[in-house]
PALONU-991427 format. One record per residue (C-alpha): x, y, z. Coordinates in steps of 0.001 Angstrom, whole numbers, plus 524288, in hexadecimal, padded with zeros to 5 digits. Each point is the difference from the previous one (the first is absolute). Layout:
<sites>
+-------+-------+-------+
!     u !     v !     w !
+-------+-------+-------+
!     X !     Y !     Z !
...
+-------+-------+-------+
</sites>
This chain:
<sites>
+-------+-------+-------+
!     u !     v !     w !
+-------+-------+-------+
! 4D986 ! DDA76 ! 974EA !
! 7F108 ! 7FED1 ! 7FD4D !
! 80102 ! 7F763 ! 7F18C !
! 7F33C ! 7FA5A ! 7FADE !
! 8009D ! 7F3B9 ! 7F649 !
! 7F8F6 ! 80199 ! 7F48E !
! 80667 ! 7F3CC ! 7F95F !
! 80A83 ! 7F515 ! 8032E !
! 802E2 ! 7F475 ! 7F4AC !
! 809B3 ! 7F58D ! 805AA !
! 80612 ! 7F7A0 ! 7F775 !
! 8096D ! 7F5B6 ! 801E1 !
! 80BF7 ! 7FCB4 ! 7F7FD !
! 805F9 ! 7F2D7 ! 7FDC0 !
! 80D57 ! 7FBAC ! 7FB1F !
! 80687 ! 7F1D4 ! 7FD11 !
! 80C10 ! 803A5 ! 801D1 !
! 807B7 ! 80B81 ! 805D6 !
! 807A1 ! 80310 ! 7F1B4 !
! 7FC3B ! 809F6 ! 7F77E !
! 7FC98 ! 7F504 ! 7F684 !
! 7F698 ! 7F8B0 ! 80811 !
! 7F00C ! 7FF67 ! 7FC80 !
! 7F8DC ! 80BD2 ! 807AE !
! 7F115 ! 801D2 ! 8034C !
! 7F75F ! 80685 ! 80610 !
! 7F217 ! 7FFD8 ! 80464 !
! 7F570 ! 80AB4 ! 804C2 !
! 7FBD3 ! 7FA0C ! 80D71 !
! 7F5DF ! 80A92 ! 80379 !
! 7FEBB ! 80DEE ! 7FF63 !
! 7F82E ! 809D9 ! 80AE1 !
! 7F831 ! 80B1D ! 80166 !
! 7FDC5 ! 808D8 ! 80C6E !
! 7F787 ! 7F7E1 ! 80857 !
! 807D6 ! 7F280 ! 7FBEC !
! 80D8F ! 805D7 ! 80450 !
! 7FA85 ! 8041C ! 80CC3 !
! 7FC71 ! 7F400 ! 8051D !
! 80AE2 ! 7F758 ! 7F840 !
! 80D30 ! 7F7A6 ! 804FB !
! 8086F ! 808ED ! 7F6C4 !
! 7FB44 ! 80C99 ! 80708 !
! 805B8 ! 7FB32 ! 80C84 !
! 80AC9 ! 7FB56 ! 7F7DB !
! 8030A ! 80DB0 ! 7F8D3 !
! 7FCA9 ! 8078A ! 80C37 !
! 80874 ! 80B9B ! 8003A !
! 805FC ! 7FD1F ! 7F2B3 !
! 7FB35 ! 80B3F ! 7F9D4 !
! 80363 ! 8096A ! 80ABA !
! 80EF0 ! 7FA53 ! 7FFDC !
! 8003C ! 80014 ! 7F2D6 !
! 7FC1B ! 80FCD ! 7FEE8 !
! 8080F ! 80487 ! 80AEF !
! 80B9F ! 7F8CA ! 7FBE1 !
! 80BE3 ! 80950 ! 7FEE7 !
! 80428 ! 801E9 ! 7F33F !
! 80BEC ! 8070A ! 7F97E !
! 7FE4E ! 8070D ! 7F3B7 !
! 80EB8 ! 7FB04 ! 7FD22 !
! 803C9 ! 7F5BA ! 80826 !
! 80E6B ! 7FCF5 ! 80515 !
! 800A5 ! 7F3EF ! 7F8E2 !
! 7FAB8 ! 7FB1E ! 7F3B7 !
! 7FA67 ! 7F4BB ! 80734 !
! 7F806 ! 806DB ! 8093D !
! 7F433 ! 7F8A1 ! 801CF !
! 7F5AE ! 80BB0 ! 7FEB0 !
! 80273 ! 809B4 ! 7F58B !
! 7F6C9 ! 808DD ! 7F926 !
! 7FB05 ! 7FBEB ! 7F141 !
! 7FC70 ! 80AA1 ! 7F634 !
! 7F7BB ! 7FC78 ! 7F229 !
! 808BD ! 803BF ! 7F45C !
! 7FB44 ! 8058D ! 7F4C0 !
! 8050F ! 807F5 ! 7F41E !
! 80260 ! 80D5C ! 80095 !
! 7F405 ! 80765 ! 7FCA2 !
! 7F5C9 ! 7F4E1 ! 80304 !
! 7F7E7 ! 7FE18 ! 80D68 !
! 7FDD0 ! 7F56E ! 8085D !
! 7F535 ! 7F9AA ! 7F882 !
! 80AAB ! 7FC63 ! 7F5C4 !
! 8072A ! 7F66B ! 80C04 !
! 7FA58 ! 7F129 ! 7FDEC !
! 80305 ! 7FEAD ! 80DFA !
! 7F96C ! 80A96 ! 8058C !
! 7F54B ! 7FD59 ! 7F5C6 !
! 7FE2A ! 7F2EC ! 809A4 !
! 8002C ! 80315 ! 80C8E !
! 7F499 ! 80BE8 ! 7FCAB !
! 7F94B ! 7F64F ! 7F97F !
! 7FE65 ! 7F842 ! 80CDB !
! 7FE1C ! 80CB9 ! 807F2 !
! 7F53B ! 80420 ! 7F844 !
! 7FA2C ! 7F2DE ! 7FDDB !
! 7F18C ! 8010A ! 8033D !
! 7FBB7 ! 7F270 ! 801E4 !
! 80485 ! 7F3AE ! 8079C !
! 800ED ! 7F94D ! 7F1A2 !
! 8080E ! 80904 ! 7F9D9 !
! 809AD ! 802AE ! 80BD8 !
! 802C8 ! 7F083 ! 7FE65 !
! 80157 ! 8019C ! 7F188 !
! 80A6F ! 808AF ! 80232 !
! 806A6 ! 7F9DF ! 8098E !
! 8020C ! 7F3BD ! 7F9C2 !
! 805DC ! 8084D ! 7F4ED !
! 80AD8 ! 80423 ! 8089E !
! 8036B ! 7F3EE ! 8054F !
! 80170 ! 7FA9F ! 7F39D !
! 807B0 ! 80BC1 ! 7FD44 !
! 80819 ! 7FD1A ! 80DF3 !
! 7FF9D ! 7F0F2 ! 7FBB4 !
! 809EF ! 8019E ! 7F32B !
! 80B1D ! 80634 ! 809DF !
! 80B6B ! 7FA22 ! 8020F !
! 8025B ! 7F7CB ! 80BF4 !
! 7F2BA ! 7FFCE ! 8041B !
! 7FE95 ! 7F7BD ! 80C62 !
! 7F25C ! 7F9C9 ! 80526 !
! 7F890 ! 8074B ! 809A0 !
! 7F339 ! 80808 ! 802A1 !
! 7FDAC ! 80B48 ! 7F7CE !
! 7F6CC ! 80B18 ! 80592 !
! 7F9D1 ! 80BAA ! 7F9FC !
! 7F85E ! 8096C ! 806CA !
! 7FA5D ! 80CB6 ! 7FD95 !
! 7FD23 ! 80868 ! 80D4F !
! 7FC4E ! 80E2C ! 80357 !
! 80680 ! 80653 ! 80A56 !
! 7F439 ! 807D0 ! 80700 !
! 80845 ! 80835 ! 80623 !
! 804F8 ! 806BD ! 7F526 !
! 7FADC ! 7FC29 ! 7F3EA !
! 7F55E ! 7FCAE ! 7F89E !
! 8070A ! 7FA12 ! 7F559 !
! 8053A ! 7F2B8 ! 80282 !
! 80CDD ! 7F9FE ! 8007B !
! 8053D ! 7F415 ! 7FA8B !
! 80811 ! 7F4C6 ! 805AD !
! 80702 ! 7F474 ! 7FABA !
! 805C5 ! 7F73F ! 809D2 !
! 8067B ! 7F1AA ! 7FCAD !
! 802C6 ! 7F64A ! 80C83 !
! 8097B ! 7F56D ! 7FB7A !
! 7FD7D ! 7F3C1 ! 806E8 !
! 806DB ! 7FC20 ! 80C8E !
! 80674 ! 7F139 ! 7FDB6 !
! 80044 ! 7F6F8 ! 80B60 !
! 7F2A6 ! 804DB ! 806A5 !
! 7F8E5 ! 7F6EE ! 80A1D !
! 7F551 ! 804EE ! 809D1 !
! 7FA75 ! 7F99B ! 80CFF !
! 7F6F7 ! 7F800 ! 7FC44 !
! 7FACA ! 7F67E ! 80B7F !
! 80421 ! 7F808 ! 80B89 !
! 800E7 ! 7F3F3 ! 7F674 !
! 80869 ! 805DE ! 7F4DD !
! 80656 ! 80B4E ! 805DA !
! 80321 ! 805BF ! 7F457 !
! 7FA44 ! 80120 ! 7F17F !
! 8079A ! 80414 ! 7F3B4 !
! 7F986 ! 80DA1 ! 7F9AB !
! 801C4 ! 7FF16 ! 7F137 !
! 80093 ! 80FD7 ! 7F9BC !
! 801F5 ! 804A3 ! 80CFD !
! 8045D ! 810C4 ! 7FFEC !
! 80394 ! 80919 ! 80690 !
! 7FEF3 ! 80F54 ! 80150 !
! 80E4F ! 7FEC3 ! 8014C !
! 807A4 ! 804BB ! 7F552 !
! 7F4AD ! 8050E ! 7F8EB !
! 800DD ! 80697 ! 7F500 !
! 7F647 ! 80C08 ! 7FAEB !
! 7FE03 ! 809EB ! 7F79E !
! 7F70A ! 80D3B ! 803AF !
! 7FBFE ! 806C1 ! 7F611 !
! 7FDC9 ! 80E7E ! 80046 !
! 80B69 ! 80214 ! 8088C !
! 7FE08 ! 806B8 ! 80AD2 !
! 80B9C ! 80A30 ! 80302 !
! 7F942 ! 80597 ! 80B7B !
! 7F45F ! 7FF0C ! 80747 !
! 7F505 ! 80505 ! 7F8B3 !
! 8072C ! 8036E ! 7F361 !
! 7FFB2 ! 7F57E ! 7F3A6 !
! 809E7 ! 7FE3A ! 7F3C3 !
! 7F8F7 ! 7F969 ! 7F571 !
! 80D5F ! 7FF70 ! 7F793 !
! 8061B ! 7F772 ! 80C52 !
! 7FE26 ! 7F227 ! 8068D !
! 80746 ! 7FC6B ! 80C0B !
! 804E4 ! 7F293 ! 7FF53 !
! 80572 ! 7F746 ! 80A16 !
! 807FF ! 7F200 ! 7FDAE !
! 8089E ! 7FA83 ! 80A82 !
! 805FF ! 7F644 ! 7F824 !
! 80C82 ! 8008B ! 7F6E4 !
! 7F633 ! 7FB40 ! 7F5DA !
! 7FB22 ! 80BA1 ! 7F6F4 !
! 7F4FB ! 7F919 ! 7FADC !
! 7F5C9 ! 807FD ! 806D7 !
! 804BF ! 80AFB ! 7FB57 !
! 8054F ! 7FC25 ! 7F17D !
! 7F0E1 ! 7FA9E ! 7FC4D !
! 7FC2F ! 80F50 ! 7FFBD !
! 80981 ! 802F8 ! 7F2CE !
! 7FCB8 ! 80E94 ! 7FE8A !
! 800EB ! 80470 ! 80C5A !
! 80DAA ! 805E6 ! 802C2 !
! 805A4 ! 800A2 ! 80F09 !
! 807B5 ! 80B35 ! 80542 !
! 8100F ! 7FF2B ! 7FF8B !
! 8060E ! 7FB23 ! 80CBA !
! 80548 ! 80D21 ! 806E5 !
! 80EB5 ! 7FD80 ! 7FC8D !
! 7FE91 ! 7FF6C ! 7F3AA !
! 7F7BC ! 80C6F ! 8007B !
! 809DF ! 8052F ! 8065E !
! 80B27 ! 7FAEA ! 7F923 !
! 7FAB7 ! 806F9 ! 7F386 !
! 7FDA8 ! 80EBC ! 8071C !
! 81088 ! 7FC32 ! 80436 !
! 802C5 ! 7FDE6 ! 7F19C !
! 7F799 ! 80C3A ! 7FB9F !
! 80884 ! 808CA ! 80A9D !
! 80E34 ! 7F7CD ! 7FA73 !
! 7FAC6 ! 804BC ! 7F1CF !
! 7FF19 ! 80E78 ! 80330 !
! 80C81 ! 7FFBB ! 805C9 !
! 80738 ! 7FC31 ! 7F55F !
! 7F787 ! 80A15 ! 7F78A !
! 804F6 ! 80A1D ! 807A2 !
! 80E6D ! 7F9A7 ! 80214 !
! 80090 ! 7FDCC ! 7F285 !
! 7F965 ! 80D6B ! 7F8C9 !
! 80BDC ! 803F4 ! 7FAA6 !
! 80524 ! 7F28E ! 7FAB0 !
! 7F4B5 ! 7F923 ! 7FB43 !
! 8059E ! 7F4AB ! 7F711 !
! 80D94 ! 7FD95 ! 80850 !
! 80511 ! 7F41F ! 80086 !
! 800BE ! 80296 ! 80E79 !
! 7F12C ! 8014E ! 80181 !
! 7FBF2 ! 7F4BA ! 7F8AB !
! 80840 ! 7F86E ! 80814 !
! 7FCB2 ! 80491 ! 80D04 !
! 7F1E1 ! 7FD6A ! 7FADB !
! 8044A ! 7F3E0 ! 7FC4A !
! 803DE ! 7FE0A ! 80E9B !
! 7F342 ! 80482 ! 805C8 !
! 7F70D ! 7F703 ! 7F758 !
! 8092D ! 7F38E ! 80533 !
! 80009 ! 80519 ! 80D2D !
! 7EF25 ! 8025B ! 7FF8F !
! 7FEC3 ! 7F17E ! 7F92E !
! 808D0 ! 7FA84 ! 80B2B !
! 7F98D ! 7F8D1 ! 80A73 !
! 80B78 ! 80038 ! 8090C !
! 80511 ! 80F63 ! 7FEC4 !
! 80C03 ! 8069A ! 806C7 !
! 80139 ! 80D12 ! 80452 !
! 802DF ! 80978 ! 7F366 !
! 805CE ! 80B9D ! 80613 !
! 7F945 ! 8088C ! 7F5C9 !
! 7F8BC ! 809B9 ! 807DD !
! 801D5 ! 80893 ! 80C85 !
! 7FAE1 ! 7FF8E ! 80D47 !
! 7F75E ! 80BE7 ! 7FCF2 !
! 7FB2C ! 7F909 ! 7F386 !
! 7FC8D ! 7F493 ! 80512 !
! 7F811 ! 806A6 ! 80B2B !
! 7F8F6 ! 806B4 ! 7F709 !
! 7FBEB ! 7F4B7 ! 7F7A1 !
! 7FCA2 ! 7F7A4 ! 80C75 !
! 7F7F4 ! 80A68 ! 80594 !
! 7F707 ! 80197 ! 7F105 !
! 7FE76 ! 7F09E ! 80266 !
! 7FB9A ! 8003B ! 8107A !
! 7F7D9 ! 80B83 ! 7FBF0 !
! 7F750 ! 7F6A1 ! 7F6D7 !
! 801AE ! 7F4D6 ! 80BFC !
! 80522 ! 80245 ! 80D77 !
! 80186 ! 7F391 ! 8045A !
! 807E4 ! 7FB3C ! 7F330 !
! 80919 ! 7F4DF ! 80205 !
! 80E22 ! 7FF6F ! 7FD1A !
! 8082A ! 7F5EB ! 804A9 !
! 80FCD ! 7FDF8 ! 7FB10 !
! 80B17 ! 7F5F0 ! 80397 !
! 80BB3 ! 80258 ! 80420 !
! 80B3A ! 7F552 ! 80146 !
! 7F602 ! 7F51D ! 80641 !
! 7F81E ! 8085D ! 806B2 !
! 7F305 ! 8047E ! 7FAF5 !
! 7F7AF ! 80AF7 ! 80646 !
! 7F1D3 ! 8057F ! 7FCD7 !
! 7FAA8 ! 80A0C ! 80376 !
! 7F958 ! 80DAA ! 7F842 !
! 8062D ! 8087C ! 7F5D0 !
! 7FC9D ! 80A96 ! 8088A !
! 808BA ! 7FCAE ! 8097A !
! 80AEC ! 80255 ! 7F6C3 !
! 80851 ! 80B02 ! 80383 !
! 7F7F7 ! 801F6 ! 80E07 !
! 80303 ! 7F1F4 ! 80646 !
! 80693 ! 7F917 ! 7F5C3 !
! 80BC4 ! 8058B ! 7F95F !
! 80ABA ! 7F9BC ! 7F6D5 !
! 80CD2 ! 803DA ! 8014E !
! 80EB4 ! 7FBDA ! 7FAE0 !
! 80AC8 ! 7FE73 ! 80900 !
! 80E74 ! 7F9CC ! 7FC86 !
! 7FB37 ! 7FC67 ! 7F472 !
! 7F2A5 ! 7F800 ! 8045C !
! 7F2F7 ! 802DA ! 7FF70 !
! 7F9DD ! 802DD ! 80D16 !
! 7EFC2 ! 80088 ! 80583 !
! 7FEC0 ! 80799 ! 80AE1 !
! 7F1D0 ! 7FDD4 ! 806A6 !
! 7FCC4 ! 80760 ! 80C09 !
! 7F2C9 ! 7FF2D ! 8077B !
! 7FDD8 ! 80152 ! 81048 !
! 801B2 ! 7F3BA ! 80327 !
! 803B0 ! 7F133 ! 7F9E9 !
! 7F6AD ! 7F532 ! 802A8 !
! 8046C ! 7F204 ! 7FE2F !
! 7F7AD ! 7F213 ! 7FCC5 !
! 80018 ! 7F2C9 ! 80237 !
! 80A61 ! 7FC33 ! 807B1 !
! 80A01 ! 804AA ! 807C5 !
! 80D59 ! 80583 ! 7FBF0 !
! 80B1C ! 80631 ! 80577 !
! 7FEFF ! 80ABB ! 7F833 !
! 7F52F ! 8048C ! 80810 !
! 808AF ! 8030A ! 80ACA !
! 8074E ! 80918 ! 7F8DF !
! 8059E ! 80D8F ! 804FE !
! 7FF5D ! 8062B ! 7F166 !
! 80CE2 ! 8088B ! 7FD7F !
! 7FE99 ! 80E00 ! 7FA1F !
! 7FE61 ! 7FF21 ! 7F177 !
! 80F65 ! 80673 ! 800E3 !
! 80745 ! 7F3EA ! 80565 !
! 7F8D4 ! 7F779 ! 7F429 !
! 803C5 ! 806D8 ! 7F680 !
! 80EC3 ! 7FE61 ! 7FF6D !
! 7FC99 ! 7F116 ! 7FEA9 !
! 7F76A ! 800CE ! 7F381 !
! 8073F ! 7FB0D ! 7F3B0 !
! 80CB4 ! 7F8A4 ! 807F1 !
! 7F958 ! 7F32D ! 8007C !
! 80657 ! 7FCA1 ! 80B00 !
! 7FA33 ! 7FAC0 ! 80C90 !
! 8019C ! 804F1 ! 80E55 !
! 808F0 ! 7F2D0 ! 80642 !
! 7FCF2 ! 7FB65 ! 80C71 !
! 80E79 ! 7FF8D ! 8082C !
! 80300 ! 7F28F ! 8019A !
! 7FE45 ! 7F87C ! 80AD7 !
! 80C27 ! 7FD5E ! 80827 !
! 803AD ! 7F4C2 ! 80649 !
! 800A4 ! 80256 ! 80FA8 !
! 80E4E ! 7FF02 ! 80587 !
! 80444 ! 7FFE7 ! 80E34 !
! 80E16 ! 8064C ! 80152 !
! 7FEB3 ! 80067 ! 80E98 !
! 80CC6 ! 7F9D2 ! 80691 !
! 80269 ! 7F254 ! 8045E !
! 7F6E8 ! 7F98F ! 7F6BE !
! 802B1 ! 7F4B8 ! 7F84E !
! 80006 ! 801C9 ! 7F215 !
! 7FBEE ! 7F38E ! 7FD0A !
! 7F35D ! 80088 ! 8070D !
! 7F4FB ! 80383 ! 7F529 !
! 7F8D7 ! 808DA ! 80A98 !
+-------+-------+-------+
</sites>
């Protein structure tokens, strides 16, 4: 990608101590226009940054609520624009700044924004505003925070070997922020940011307080589950509306939804089920599902459900049946790989009676051949 630097500030951030508690600082070290950056350290340094940084995959709702890239949208109350977002207010000030002076004015105001966040550890703190030639002529606008790397020596010469680096980082770990986001290339959303944090710590993200992130996909999904669960007891229910019996099968479905650990419910049939797994893999073919059963935990799709993965009872236990082509093992070597797998017939009698297949014992070896002495142990 073709990006042209109109300005870079680089600050550097100081702590005392690595609590919350401890004195924090900062300092404006230097800040660059076009012809600086292209013959500076920190362009070697940030080489390919901004090209990682754009192309890095992002989902709209991410598996986990800790994924380390999600996308940020600017809040605001219902019936106002953009403008009215303090945030967003910000970052176009620095996009549209139209000096060298006033792009470091506004910089320094959003460190010192960045500065009163919790947790905040020492590092370098960059800001750069770039156009992306290829596309745009508009330009983007990156915040990126190194930590520093403890324990840091470099060669030095044949006398000392080694020298200590004080405020050594690291692209490593780097955090950033791009702001428009860019969903695809050569389209922007100026109501999104894409923001990426490795770390546990939320600090990078927690400094921007009216920007809201999308929810994780189960939880998406959990609540499109509980919208389908609603309906059906709408339409169970239609002709007994207040019975007891509804409010406390309801009463059972909102502990069963708030449960992290849930059991099968036996509410719904085979045909129901499909059809409220297939609304779901409609929205997201490759959406995971993953149960456990006894000790043994499997993952895999919801779409496989019902095609290569089916649940069954038999004697009175719950049984997955998974089939596919062919099993592949990992890691090493059992004897279960040697297997000659029975038909699915001669298993079934021995689901539910708990009882394991006995080896015969071993007999001792006797020789009742004539004319030997018993008391000879061979």
């Amino acid at each position: 990608m073709d990006f042209r630097m109109e300005y870079l500030s680089f600050f550097v951030i100081v702590t005392d101590g690595e609590d919350s508690s401890s004195s924090k600082r900062y300092k404006h070290f230097q800040t660059l226009e076009e012809d600086d950056y292209e013959d500076s350290e920190i362009k070697r340094f940030l080489d390919g940054e901004f090209t990682r940084i754009v192309k890095r995959k992002v989902e709209r709702n991410p598996n986990t609520e800790n994924a380390p890239t999600k996308i940020g949208r600017f809040m605001v109350e219902p019936g106002y624009e953009l403008g009215s977002n303090q945030n967003y207010n910000l970052f176009q000030r620095l996009r549209e700044a139209d000096s060298k002076e006033r792009f470091i004015g506004i910089a320094d105001e959003l460190v010192h924004i960045y500065m009163d966040t919790t947790a905040v550890r020492g590092g370098a703190f960059i800001i750069a505003r770039a156009k992306l030639n290829t596309y745009f002529d508009e330009p983007f606008l990156f915040l990126l925070k190194c930590d520093f790397e403890p324990k840091i020596a470099r060669i030095s010469d044949e006398r000392s070997l080694i020298s200590h680096v004080e405020m050594a980082i690291s692209a490593r770990g780097m955090k950033s922020i791009q702001y428009p986001h860019m969903p695809e290339e050569g389209s922007l959303d100026h109501w999104e940011l894409k923001i990426h944090q490795a770390s546990h710590a939320r600090y990078f993200e927690d400094f921007l307080k009216f920007v809201s992130y999308e929810k994780p996909l189960p939880e998406v999904m959990g609540e499109q589950v509980l919208g389908m669960v609603q309906q059906y007891m709408e339409d169970k229910w239609q002709a007994e509306p207040e019975s007891t019996e509804r409010r406390e099968e309801e009463n059972a479905i909102e502990v069963w939804a708030a449960s992290e650990k849930r059991e099968l419910q036996e509410y719904w049939t085979h045909e129901q089920v499909s059809t409220a797994s297939a609304a779901l893999v409609e929205q997201k073919p490759d959406l995971p599902f993953s149960f456990k059963l006894g000790g043994i935990t499997v993952k895999g799709l919801l779409a496989d459900f019902g095609i290569t993965l089916h649940f069954a009872k038999h004697n009175g236990r719950y049984v997955a049946v998974i089939e596919g082509e062919a099993f592949q093992f990992e890691k090493g070597v059992s004897p279960v790989e040697l297997l000659q797998p029975p038909d699915l017939e001669q298993i079934l009698p021995i689901i539910g009676t708990n009882v394991k297949q006995e080896e015969p014992a071993i007999q001792p070896y006797v020789d009742d051949s004539p004319g030997q002495d018993d008391d000879v142990p061979w």
